[in-house]
N, C-alpha and C positions, 0 to 999 in steps of 0.2 A: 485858698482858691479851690472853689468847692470842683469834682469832676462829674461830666456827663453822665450819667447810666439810667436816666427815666425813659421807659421804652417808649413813652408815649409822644415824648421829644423827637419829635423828625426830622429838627435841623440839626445837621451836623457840629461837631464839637470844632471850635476853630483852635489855632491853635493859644491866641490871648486866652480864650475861655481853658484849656486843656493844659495849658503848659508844657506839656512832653506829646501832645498830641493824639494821647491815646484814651481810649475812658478806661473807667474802673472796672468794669465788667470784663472788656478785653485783657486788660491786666492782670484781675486777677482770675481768667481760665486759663492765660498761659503760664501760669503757677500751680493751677491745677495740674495742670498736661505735664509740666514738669517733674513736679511730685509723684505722679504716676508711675512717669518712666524713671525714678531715680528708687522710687520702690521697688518695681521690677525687673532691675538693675543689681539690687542690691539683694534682690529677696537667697531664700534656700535654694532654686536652684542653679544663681550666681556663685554661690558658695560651695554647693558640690564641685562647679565645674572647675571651680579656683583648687580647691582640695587636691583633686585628681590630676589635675595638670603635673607636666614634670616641674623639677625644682631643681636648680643646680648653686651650690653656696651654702652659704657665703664660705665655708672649709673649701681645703681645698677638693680635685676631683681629679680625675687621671684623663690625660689630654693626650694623643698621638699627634705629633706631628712629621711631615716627609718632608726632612729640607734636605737642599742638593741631593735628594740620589738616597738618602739614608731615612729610614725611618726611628723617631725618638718617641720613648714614654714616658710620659710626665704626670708628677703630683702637685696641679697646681689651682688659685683660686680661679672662678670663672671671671674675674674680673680683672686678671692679668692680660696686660695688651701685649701682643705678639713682638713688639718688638722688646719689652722685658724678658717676654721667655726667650727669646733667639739671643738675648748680649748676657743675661743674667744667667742662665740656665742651660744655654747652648753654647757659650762660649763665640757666638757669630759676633764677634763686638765691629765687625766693619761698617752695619747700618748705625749712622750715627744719632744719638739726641739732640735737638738742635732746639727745634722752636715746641715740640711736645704737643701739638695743636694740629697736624698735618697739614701745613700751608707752606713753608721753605722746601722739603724733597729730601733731605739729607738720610730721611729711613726707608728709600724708597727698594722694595721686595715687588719680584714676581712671584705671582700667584693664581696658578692654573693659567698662565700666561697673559694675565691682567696686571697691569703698574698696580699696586697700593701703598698705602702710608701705612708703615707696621707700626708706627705712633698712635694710631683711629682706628685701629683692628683688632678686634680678640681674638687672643690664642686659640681658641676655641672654637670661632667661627671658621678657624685656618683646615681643622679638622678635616682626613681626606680630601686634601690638594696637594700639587706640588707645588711646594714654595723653593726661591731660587733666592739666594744672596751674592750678595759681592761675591763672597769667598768662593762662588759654586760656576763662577765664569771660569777660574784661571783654569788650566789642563796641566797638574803637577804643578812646575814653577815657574810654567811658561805664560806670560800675560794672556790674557784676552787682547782680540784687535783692537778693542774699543780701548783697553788698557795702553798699550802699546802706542796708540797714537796720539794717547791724552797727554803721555809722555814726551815722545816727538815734536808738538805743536805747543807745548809749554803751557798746556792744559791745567795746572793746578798750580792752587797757593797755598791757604794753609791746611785744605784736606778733608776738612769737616763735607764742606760740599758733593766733594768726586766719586763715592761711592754711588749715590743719588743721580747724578751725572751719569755715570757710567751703566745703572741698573735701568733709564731711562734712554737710554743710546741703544742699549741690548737691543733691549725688546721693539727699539723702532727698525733697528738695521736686520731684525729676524724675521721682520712680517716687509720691509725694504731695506733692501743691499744697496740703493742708490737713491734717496732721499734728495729733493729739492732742498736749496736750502730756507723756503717758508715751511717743508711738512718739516725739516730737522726744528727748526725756531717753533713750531706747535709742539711737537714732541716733548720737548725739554720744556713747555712752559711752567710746568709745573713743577721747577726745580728754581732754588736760589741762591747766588752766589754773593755772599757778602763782600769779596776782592775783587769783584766786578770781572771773573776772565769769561764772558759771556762771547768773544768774539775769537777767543784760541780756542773755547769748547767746539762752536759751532765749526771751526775748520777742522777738529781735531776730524768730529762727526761727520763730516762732510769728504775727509781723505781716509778713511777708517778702508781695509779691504780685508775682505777672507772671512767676512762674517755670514755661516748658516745659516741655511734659513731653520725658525724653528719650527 
């Protein structure tokens, strides 16, 4: 099926006659325009600028992080996610591995007083913030309230979850001490419990008191 391109042809190409609807000429200038910009894309001074750029890897590089309160220097790859460095390297093994994807909550870390999945985070990117774990609620050996109450209301089963629970509760009862219970059920959406105690968490969170504001 031959395609349109005689300029001197004034009826338009339909599509039976065109097939894809476009003619040859148009086709192939936008392969020209293409090629163009993939030249000058591609040329010397894409390459200087690639040159120059920083580069970090794939060895490792020394990483600072500020968790709870304490500052750590590390020699690690840039491709280590934060919650490796915190269980692996930091000995923070409370955030747990669960779904490794950040969609369940179980590795859930504050950071500069943002929720994250330290599963979907690099170490790296954690750089100059304060990141906050399980471990950095308690005060000595004394629970947190959130802790304290998850206990009380028969808030856990087998545990994997409650960390994520708990770093998810913080940070809602620090920016509100008295939560409706649809903002406590927003809060926590982004956590999941495989034993299903979705209804002792939310009372746990819901009689929770003595929690700062941060």
């Amino acid at each position: 099926m031959a395609l349109k391109d005689d300029p001197s042809d004034t009826k338009p190409p339909s599509p039976e006659d065109s097939g894809f609807n476009v003619s040859r000429r148009a086709f192939l200038r936008s392969v020209g325009v293409t090629s163009v910009a993939a030249g000058v894309l591609g040329g010397p001074e894409a390459d200087a600028q690639t040159a120059s750029a920083a580069r970090f890897g794939p060895d490792a590089v020394p990483v600072t992080l500020r968790v709870n309160g304490r500052t750590h220097r590390l020699q690690i790859e840039p491709r280590v996610t934060l919650l490796d460095a915190l269980r692996d390297r930091l000995d923070q093994t409370g955030l747990k591995r669960v779904c490794d994807r950040g969609s369940c909550g179980a590795c859930t870390a504050i950071v500069d007083g943002r929720l994250v999945y330290a599963c979907s985070t690099l170490a790296i990117e954690a750089q100059g913030k304060e990141i906050r774990t399980v471990e950095g609620v308690l005060e000595g050996t004394v629970l947190h309230p959130v802790q304290q109450a998850l206990c009380d209301h028969d808030g856990t089963m087998c545990g994997f979850c409650t960390p994520g629970f708990v770093m998810a509760a913080v940070s809602l009862l620090e920016r509100n001490p008295a939560p409706t219970a649809e903002q406590a059920r927003a809060a926590l959406d982004g956590n999941i419990c495989r034993c299903g105690t979705y209804p002792q968490v939310l009372e746990a969170v819901l009689h929770t008191k003595g929690v700062r504001r941060g």
